[in-house]
mmCIF file of the N, C-alpha and C atoms, coordinates in Angstrom:
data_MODEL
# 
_entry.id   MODEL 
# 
loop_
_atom_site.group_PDB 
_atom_site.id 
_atom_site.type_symbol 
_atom_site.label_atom_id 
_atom_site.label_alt_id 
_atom_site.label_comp_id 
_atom_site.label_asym_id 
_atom_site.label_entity_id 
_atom_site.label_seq_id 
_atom_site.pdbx_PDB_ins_code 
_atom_site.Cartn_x 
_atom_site.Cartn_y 
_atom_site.Cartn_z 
_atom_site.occupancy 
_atom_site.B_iso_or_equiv 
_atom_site.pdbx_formal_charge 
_atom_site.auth_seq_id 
_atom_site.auth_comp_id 
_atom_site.auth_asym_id 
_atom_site.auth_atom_id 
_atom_site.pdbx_PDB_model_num 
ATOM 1   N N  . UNK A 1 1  ? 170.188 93.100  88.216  1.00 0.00 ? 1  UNK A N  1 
ATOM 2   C CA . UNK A 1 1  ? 168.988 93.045  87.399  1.00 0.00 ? 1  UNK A CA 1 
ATOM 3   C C  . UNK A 1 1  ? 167.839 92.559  88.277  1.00 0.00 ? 1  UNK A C  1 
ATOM 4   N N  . UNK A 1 2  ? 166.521 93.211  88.197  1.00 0.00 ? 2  UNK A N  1 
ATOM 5   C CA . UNK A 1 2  ? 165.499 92.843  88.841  1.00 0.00 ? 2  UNK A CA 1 
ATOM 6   C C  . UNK A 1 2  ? 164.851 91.252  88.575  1.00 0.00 ? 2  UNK A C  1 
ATOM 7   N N  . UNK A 1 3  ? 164.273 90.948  89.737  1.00 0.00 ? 3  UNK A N  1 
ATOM 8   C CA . UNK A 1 3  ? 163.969 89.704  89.149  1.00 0.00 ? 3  UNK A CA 1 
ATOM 9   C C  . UNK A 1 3  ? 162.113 89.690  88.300  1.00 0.00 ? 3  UNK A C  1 
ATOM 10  N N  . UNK A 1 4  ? 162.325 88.742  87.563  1.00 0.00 ? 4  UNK A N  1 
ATOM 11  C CA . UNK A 1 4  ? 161.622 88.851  86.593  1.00 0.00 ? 4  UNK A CA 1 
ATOM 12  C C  . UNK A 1 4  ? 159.968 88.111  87.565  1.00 0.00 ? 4  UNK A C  1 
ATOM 13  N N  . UNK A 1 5  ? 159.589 87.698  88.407  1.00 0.00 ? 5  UNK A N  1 
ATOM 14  C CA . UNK A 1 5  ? 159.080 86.865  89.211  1.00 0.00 ? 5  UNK A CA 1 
ATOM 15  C C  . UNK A 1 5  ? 158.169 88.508  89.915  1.00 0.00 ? 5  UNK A C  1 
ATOM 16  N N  . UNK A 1 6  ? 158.890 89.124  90.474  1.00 0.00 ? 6  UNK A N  1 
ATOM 17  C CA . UNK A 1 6  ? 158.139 90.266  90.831  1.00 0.00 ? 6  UNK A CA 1 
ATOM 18  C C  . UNK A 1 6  ? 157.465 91.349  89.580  1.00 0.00 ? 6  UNK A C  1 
ATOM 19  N N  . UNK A 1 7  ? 157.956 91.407  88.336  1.00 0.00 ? 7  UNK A N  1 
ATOM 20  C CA . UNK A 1 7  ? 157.007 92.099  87.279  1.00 0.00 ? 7  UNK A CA 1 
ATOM 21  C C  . UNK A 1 7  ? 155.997 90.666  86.847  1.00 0.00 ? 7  UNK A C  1 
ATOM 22  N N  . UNK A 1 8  ? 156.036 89.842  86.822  1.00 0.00 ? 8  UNK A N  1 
ATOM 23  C CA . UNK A 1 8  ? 155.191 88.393  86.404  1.00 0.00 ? 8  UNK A CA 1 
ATOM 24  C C  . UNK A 1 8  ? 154.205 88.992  87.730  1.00 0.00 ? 8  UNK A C  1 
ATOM 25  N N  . UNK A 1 9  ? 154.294 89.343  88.811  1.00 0.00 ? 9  UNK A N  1 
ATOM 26  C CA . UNK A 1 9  ? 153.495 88.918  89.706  1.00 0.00 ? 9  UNK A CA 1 
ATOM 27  C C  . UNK A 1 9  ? 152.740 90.308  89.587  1.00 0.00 ? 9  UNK A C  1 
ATOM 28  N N  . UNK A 1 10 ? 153.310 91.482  89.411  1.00 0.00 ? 10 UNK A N  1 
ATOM 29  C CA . UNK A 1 10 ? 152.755 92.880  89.056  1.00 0.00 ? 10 UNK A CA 1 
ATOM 30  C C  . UNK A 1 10 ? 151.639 92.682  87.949  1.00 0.00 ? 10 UNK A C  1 
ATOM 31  N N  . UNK A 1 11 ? 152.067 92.439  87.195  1.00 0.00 ? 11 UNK A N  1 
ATOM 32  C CA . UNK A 1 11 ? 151.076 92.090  85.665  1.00 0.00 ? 11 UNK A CA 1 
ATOM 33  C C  . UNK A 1 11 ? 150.212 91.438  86.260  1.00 0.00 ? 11 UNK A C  1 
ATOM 34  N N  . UNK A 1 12 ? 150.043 90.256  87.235  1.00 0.00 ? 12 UNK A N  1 
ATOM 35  C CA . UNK A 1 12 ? 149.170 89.260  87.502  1.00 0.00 ? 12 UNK A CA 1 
ATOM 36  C C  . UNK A 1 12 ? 148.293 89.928  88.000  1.00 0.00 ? 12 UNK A C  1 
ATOM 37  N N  . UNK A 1 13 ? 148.550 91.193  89.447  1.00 0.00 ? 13 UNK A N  1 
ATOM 38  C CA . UNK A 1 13 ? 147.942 91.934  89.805  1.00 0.00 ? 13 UNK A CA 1 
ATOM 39  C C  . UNK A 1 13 ? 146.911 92.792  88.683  1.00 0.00 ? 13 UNK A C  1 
ATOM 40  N N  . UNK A 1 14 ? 147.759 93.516  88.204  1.00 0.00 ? 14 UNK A N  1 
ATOM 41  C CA . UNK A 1 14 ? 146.692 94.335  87.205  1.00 0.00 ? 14 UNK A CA 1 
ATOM 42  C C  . UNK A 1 14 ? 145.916 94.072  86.392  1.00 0.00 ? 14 UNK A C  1 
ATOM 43  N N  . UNK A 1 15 ? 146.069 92.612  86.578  1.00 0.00 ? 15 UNK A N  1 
ATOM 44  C CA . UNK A 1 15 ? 144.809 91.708  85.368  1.00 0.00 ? 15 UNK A CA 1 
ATOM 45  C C  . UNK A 1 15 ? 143.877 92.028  86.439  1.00 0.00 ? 15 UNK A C  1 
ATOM 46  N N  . UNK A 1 16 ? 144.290 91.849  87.501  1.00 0.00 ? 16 UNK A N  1 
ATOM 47  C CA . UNK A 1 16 ? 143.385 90.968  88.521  1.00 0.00 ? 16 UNK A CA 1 
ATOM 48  C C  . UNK A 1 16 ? 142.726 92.890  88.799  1.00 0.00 ? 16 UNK A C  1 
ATOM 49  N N  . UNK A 1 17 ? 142.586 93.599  89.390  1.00 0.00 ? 17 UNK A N  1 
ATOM 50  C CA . UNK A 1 17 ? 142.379 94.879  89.346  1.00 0.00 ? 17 UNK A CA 1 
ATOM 51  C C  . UNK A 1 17 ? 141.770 95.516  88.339  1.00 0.00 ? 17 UNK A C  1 
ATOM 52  N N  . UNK A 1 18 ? 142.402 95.317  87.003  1.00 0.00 ? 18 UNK A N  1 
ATOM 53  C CA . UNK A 1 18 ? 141.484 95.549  85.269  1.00 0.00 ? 18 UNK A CA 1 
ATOM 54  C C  . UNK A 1 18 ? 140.245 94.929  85.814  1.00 0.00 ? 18 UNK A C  1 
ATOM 55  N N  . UNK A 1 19 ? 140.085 93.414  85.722  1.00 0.00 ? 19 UNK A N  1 
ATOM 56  C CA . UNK A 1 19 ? 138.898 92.415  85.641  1.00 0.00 ? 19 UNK A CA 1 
ATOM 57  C C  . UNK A 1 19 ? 137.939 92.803  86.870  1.00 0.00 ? 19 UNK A C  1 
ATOM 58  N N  . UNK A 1 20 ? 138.583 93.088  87.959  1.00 0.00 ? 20 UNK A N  1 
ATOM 59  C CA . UNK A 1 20 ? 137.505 93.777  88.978  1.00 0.00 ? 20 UNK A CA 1 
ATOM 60  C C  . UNK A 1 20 ? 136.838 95.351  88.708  1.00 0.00 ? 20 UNK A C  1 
ATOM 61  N N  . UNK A 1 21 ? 137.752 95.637  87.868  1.00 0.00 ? 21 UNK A N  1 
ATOM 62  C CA . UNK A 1 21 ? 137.055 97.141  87.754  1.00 0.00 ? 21 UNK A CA 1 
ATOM 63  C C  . UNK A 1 21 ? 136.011 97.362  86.647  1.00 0.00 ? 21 UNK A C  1 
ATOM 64  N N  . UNK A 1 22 ? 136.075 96.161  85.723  1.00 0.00 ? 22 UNK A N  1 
ATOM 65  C CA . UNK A 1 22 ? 135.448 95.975  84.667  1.00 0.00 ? 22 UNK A CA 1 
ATOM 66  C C  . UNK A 1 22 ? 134.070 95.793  85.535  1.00 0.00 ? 22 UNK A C  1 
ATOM 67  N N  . UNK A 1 23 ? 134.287 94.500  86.352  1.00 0.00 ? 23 UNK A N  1 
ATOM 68  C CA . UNK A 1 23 ? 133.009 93.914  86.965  1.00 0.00 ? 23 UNK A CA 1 
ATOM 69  C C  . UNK A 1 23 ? 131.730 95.265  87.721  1.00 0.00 ? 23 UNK A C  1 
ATOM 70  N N  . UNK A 1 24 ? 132.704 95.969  88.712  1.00 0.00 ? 24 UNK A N  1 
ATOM 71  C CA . UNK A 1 24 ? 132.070 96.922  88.997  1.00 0.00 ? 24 UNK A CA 1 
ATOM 72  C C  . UNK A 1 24 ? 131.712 97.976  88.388  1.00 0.00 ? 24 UNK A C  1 
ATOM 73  N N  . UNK A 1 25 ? 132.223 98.066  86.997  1.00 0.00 ? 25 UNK A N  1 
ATOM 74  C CA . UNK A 1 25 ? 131.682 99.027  86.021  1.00 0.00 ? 25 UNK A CA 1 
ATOM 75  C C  . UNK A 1 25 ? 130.037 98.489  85.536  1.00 0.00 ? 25 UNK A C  1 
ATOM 76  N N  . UNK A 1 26 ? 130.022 97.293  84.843  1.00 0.00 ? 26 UNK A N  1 
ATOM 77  C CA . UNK A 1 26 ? 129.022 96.426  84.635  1.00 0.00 ? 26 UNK A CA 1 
ATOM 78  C C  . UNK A 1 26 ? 128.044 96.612  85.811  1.00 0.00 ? 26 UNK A C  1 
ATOM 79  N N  . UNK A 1 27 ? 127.841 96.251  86.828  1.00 0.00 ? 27 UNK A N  1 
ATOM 80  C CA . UNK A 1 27 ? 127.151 96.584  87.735  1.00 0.00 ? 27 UNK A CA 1 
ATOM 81  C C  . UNK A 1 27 ? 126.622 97.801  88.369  1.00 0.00 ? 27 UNK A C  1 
ATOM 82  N N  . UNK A 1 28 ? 127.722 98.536  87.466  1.00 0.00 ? 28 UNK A N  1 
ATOM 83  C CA . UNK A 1 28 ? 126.715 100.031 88.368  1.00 0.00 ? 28 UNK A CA 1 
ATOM 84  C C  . UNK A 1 28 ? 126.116 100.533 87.235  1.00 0.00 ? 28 UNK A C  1 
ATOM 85  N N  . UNK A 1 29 ? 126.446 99.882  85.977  1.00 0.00 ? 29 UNK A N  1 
ATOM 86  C CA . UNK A 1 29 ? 125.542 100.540 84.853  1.00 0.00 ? 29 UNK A CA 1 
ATOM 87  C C  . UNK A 1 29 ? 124.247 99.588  84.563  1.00 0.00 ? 29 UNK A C  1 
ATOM 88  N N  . UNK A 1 30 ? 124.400 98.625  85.306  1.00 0.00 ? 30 UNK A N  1 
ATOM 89  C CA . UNK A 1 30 ? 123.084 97.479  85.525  1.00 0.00 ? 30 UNK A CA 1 
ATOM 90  C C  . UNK A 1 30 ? 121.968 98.040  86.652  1.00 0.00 ? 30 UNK A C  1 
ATOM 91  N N  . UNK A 1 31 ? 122.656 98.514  87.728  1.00 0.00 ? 31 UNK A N  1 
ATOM 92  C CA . UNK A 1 31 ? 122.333 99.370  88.384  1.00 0.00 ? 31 UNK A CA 1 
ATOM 93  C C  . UNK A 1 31 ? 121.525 100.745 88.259  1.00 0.00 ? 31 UNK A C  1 
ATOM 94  N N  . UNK A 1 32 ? 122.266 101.562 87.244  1.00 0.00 ? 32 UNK A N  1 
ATOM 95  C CA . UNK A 1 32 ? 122.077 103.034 86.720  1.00 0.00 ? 32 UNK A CA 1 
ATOM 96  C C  . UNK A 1 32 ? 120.656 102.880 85.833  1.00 0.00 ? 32 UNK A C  1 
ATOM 97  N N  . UNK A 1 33 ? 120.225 101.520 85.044  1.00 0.00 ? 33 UNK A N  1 
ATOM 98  C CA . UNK A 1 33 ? 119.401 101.538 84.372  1.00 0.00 ? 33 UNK A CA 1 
ATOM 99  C C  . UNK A 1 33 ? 118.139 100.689 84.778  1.00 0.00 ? 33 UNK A C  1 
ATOM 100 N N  . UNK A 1 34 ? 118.317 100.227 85.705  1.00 0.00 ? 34 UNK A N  1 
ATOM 101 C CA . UNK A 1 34 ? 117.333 99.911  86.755  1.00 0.00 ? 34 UNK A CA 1 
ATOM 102 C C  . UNK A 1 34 ? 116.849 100.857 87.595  1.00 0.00 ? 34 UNK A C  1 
ATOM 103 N N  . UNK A 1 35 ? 117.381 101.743 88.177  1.00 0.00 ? 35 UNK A N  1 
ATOM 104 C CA . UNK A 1 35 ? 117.049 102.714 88.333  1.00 0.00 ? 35 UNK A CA 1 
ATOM 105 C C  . UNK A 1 35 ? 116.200 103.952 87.774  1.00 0.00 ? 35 UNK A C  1 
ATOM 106 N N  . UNK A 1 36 ? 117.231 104.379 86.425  1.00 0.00 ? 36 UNK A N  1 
ATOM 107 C CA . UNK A 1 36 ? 117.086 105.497 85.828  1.00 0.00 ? 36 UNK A CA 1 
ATOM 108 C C  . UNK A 1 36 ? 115.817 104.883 84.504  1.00 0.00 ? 36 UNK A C  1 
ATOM 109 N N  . UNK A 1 37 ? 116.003 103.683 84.147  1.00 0.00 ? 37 UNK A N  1 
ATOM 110 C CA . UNK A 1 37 ? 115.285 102.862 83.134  1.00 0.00 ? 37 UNK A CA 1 
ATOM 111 C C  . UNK A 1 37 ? 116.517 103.427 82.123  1.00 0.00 ? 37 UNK A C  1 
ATOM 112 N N  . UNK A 1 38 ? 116.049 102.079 81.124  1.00 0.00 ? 38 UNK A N  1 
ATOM 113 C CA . UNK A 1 38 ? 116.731 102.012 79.941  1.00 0.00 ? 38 UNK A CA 1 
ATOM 114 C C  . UNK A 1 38 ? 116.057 102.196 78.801  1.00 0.00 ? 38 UNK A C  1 
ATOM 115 N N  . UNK A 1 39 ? 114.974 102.896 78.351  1.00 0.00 ? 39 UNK A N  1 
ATOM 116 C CA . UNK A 1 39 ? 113.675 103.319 77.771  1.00 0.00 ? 39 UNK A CA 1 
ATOM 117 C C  . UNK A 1 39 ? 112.667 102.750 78.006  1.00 0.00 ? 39 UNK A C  1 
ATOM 118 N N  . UNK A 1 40 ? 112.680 102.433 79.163  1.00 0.00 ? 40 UNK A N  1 
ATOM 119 C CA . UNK A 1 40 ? 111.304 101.767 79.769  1.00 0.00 ? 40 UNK A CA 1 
ATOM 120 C C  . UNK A 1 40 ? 111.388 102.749 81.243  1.00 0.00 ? 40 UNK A C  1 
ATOM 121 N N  . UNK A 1 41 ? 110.150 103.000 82.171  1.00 0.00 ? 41 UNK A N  1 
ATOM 122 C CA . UNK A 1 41 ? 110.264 103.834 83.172  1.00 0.00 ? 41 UNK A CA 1 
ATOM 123 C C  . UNK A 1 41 ? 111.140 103.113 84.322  1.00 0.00 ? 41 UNK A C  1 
ATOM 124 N N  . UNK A 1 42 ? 112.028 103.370 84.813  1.00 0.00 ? 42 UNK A N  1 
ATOM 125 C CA . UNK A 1 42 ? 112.332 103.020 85.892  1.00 0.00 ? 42 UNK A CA 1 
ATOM 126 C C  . UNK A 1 42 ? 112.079 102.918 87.346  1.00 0.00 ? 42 UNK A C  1 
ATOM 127 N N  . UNK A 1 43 ? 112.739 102.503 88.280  1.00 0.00 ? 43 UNK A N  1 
ATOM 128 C CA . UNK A 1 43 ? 112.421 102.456 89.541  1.00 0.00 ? 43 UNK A CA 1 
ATOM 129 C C  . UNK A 1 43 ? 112.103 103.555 90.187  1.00 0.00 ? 43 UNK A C  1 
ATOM 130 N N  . UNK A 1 44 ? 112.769 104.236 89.772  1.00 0.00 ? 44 UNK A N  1 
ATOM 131 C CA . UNK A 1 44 ? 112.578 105.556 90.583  1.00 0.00 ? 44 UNK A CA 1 
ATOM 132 C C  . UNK A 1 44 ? 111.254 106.695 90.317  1.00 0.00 ? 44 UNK A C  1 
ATOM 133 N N  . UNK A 1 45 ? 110.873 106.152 89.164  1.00 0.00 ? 45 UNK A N  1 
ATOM 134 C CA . UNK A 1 45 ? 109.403 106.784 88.627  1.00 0.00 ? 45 UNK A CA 1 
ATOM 135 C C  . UNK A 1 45 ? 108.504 105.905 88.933  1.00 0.00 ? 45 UNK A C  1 
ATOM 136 N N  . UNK A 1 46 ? 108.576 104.521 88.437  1.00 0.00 ? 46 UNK A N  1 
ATOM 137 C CA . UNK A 1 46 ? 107.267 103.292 89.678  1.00 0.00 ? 46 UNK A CA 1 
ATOM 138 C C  . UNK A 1 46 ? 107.252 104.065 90.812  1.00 0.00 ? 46 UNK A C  1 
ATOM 139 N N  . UNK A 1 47 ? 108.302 104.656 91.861  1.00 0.00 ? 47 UNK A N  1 
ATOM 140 C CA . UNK A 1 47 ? 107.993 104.827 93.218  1.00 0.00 ? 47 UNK A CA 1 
ATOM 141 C C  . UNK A 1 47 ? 107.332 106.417 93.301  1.00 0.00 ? 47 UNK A C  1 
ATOM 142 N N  . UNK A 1 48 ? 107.895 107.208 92.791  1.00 0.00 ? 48 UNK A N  1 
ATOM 143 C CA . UNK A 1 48 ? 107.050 108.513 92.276  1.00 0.00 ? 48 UNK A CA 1 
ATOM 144 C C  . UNK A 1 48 ? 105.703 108.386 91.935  1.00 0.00 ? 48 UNK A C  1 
ATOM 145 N N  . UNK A 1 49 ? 105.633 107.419 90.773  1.00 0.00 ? 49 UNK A N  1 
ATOM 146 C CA . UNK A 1 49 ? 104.297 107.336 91.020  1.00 0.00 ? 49 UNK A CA 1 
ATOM 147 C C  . UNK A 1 49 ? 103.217 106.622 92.116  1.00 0.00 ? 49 UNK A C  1 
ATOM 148 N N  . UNK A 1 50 ? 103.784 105.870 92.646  1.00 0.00 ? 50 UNK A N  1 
ATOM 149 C CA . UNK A 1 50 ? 102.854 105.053 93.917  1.00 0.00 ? 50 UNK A CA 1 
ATOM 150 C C  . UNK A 1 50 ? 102.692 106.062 94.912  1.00 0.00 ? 50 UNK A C  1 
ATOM 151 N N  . UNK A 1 51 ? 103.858 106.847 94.934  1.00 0.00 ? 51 UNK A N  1 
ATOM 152 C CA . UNK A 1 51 ? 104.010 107.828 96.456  1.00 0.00 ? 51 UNK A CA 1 
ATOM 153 C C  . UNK A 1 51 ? 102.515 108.755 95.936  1.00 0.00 ? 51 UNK A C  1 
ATOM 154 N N  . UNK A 1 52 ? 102.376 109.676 94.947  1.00 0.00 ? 52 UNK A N  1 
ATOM 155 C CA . UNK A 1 52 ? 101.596 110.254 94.662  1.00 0.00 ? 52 UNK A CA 1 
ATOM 156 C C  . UNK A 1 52 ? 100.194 109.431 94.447  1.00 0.00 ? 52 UNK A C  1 
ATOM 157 N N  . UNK A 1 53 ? 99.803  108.057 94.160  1.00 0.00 ? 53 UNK A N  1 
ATOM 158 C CA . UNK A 1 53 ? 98.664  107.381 94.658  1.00 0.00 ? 53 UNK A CA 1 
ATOM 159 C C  . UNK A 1 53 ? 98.136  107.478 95.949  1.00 0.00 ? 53 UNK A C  1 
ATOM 160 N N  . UNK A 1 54 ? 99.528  107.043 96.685  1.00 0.00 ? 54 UNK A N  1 
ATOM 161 C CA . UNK A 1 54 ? 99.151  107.519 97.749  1.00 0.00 ? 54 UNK A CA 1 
ATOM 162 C C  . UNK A 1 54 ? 98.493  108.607 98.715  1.00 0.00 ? 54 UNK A C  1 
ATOM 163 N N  . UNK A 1 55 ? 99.446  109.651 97.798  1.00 0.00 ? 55 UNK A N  1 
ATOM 164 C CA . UNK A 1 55 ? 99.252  110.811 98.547  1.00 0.00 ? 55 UNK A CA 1 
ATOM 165 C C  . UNK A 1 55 ? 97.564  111.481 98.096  1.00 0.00 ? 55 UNK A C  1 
ATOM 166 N N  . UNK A 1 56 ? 97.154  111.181 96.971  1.00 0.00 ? 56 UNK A N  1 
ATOM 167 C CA . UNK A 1 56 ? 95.904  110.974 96.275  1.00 0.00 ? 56 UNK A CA 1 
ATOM 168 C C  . UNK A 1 56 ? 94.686  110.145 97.585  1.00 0.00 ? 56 UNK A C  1 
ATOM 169 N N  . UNK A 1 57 ? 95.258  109.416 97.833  1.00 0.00 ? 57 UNK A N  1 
ATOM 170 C CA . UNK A 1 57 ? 94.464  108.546 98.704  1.00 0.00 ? 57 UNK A CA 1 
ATOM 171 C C  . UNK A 1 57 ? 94.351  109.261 100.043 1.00 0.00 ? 57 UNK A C  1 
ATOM 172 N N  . UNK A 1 58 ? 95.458  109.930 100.404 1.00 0.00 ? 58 UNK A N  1 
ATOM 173 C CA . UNK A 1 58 ? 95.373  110.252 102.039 1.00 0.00 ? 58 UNK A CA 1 
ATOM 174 C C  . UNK A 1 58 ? 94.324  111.519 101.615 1.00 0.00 ? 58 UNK A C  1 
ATOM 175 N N  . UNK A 1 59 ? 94.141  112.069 100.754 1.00 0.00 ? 59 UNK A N  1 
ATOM 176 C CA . UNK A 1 59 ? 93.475  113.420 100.705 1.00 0.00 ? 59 UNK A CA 1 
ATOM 177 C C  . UNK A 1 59 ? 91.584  113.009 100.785 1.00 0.00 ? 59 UNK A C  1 
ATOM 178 N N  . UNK A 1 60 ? 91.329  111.770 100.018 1.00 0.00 ? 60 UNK A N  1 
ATOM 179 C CA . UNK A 1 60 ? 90.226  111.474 100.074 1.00 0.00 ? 60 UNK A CA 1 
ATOM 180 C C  . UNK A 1 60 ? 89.775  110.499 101.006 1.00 0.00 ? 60 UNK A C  1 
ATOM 181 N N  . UNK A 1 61 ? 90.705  109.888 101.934 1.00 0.00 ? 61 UNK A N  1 
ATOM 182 C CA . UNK A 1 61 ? 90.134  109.213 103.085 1.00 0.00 ? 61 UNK A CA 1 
ATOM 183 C C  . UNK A 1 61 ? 90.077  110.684 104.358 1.00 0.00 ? 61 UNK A C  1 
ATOM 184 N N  . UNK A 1 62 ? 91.040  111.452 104.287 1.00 0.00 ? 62 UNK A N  1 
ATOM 185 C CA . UNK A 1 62 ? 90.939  112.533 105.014 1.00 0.00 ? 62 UNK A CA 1 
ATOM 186 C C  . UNK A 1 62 ? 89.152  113.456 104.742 1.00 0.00 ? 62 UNK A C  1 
ATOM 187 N N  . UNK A 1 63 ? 89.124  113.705 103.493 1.00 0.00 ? 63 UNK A N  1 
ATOM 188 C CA . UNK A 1 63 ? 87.722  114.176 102.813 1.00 0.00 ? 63 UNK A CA 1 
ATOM 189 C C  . UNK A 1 63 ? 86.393  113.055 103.420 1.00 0.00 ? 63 UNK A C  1 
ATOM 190 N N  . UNK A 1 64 ? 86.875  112.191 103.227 1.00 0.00 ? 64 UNK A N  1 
ATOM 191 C CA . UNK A 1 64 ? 85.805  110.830 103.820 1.00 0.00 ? 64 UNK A CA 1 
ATOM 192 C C  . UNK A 1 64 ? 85.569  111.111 105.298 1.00 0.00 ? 64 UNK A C  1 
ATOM 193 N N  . UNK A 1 65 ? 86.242  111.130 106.016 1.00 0.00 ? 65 UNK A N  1 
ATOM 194 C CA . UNK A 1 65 ? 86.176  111.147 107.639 1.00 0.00 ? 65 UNK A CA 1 
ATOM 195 C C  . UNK A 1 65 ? 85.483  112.484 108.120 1.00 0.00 ? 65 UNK A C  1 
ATOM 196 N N  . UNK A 1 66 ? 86.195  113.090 106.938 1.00 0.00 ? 66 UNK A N  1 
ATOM 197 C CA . UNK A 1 66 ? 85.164  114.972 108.104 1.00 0.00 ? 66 UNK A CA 1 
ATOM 198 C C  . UNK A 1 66 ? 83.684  115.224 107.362 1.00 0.00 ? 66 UNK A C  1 
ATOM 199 N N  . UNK A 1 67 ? 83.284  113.882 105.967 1.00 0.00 ? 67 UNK A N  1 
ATOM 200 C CA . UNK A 1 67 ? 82.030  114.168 106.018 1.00 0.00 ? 67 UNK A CA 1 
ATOM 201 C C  . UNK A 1 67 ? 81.317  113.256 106.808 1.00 0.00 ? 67 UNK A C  1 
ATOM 202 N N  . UNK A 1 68 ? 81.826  111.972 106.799 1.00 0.00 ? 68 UNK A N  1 
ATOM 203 C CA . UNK A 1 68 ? 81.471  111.550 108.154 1.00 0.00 ? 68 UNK A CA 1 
ATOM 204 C C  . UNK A 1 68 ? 81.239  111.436 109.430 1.00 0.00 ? 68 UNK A C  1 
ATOM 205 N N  . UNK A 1 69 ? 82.475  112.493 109.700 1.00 0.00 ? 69 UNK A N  1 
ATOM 206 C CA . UNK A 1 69 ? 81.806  113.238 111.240 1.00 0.00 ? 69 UNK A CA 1 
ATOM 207 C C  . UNK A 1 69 ? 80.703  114.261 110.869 1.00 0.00 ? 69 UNK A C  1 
ATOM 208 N N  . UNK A 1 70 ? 81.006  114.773 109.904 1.00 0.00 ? 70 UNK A N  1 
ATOM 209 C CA . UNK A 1 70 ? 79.989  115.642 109.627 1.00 0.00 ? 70 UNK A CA 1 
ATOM 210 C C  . UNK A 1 70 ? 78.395  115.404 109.557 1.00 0.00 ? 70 UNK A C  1 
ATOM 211 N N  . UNK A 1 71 ? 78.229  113.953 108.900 1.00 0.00 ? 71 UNK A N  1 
ATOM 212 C CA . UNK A 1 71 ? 76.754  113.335 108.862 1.00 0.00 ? 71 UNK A CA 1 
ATOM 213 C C  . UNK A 1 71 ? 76.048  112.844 110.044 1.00 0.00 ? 71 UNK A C  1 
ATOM 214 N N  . UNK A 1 72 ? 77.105  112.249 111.008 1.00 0.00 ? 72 UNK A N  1 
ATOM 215 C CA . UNK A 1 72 ? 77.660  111.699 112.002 1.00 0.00 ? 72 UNK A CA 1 
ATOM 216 C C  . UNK A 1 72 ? 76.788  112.973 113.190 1.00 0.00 ? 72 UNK A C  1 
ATOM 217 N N  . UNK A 1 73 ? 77.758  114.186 113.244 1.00 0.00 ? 73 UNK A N  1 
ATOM 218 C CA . UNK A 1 73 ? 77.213  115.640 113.805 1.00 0.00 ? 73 UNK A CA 1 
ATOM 219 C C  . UNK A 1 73 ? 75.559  115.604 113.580 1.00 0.00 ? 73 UNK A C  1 
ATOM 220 N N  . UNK A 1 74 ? 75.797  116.010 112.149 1.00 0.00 ? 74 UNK A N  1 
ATOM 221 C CA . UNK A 1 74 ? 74.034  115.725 111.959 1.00 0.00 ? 74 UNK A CA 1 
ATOM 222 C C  . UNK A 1 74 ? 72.988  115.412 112.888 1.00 0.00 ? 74 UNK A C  1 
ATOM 223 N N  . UNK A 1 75 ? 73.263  114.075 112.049 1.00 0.00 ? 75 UNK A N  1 
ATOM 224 C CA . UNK A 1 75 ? 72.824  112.842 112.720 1.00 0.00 ? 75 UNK A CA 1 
ATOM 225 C C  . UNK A 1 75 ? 72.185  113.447 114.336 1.00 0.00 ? 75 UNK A C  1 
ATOM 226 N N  . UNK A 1 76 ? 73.167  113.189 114.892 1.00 0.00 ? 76 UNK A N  1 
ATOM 227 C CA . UNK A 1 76 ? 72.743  113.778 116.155 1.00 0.00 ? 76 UNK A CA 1 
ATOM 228 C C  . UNK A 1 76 ? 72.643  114.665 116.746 1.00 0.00 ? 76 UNK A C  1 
ATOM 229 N N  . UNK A 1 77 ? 72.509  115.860 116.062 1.00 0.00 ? 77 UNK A N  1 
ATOM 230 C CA . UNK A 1 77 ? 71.726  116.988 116.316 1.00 0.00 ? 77 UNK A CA 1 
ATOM 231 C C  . UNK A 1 77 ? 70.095  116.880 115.905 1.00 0.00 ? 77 UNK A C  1 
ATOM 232 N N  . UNK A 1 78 ? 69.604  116.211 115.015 1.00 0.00 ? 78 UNK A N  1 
ATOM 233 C CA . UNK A 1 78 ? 68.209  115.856 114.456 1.00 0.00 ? 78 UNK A CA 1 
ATOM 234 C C  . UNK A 1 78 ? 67.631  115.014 115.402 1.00 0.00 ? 78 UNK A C  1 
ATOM 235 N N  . UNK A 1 79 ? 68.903  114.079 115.938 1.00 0.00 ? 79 UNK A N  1 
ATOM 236 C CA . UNK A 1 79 ? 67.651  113.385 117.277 1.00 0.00 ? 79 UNK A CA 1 
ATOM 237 C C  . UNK A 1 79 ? 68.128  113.884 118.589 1.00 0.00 ? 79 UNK A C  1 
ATOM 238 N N  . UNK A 1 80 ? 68.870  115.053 118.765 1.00 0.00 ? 80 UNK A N  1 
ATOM 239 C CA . UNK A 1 80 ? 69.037  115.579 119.683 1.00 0.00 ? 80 UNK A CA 1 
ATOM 240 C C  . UNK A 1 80 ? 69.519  114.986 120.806 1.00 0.00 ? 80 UNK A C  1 
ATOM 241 N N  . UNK A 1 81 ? 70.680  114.568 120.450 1.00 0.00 ? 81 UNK A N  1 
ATOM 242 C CA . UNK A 1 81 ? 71.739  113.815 121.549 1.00 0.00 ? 81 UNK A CA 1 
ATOM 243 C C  . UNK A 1 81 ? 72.918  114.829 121.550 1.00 0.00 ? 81 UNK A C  1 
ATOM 244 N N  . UNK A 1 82 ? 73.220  115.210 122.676 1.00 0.00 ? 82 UNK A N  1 
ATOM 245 C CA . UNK A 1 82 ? 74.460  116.446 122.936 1.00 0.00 ? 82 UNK A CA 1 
ATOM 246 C C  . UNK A 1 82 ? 75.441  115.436 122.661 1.00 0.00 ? 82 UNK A C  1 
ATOM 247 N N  . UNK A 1 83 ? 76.595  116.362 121.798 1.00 0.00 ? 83 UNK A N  1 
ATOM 248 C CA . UNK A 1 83 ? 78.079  115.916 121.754 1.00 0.00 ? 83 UNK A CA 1 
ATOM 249 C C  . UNK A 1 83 ? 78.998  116.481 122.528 1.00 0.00 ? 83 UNK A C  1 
# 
């Protein structure tokens, strides 16, 4: 007959394995909704939207600089300094 000491210690295991798998379940769905949001916007749309601020921004500092060379050009063509 098997000894009873090695299924005691099996069971002990699979608590122990259940309770960790529980934990990492909890966490990736803590995870999943931090992310994904939980009816509020999530992380991943805050950063969608900043990226596109951004990208908003590079278009009009880009727009800024070539009318500024542009006034810039001007500029010194009216007092007649070669570029």
């Amino acid at each position: 007959m098997p000894d009873n000491a090695f299924f005691l210690k099996l069971a002990e295991d699979i608590g122990e394995i259940k309770a960790s798998l529980e934990a990492q379940t909890q966490r990736q769905e803590f995870l999943e909704h931090k992310l994904l949001g939980n009816g509020q916007p999530g992380i991943i749309k805050e950063f969608h939207e900043r990226i596109t601020r951004l990208e908003n921004w590079r278009y009009w500092l880009a727009g800024a600089a070539i009318a500024i060379g542009a006034f810039a050009h001007t500029v010194a063509n009216m007092m007649g300094l070669k570029l």
